[in-house]
N, C-alpha and C positions, 0 to 999 in steps of 0.2 A: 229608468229612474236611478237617482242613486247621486250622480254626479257631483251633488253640492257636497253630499253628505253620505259618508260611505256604508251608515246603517239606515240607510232610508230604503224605506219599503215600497214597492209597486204596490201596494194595499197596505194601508196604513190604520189601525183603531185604535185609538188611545189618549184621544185631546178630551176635552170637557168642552158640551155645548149647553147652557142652560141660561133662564131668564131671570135676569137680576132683578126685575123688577114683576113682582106676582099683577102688579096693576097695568101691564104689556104684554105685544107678542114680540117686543125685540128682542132678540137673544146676543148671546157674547160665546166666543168661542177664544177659548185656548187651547192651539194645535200640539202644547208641550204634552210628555207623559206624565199623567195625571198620578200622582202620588198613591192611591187606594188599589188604584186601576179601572177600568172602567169596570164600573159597574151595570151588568144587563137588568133589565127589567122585562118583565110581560103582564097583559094585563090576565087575568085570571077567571075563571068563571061568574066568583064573587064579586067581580068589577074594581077588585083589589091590586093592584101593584104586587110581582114576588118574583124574586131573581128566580132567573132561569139561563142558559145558556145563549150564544150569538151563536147559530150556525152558517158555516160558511158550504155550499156545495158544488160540483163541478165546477170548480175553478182553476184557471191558464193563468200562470204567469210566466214573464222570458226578457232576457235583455233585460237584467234588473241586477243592481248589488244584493238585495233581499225581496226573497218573492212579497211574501207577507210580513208585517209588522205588529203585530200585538200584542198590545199593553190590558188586556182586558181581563176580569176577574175570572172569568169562566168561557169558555165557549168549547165548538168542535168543527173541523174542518174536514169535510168526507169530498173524496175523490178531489185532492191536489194533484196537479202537474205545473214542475216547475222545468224552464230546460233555459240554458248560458245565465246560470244566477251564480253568484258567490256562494249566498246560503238562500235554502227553499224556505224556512220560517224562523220568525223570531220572534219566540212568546213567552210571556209570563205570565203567570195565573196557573188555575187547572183549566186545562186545556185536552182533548184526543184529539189524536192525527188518524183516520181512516182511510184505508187504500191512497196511496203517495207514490206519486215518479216523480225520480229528482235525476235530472241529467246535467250535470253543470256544465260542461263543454259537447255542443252537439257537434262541433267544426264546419256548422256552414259559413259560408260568406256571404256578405250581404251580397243582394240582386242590382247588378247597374243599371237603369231605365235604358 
């Protein structure tokens, strides 16, 4: 990934998906980054809405200008590996990074069939 767009992310969070109209299920999505940033939600014991973190976990990215891309108010990303990325993450918000391998040049070559 990356190609069009040199901060584009192999994992991307940070557009806004939501439904314009409360009397539908059609939604609209804008893949731009969202101003506030996203914001997380969970629902709660009480059956209430109340931010809480995106976790991200055991996750592989590779062959990417940026592993991951996040625009997101809050989250935590436990056991990344990134390997031939420009950069392993791009985020804003509060955010943890737990246990992370970032290898940017491993020097294989691609395999010829």
């Amino acid at each position: 990934s990356g190609f069009w767009w040199v901060q584009a992310g192999c994992i991307y969070v940070g557009g806004r998906l939501w439904h314009p109209n409360s009397n539908s299920d059609a939604l609209t999505y804008n893949p731009g980054r969202w101003v506030a940033g996203r914001d997380t939600h969970c629902l709660g014991d009480d059956n209430n809405y109340h931010p809480c973190p995106l976790v991200m976990t055991n996750t592989k990215v590779f062959l990417t200008n940026w592993g991951i891309n996040n625009w997101g108010a809050r989250g935590e990303i436990r056991n990344l590996e990134a390997y031939d990325t420009q950069r392993a993450a791009g985020i804003i918000g509060t955010h943890y990074v737990n246990n992370m391998l970032s290898v940017c040049r491993t020097g294989r070559s691609p395999l010829q069939p």
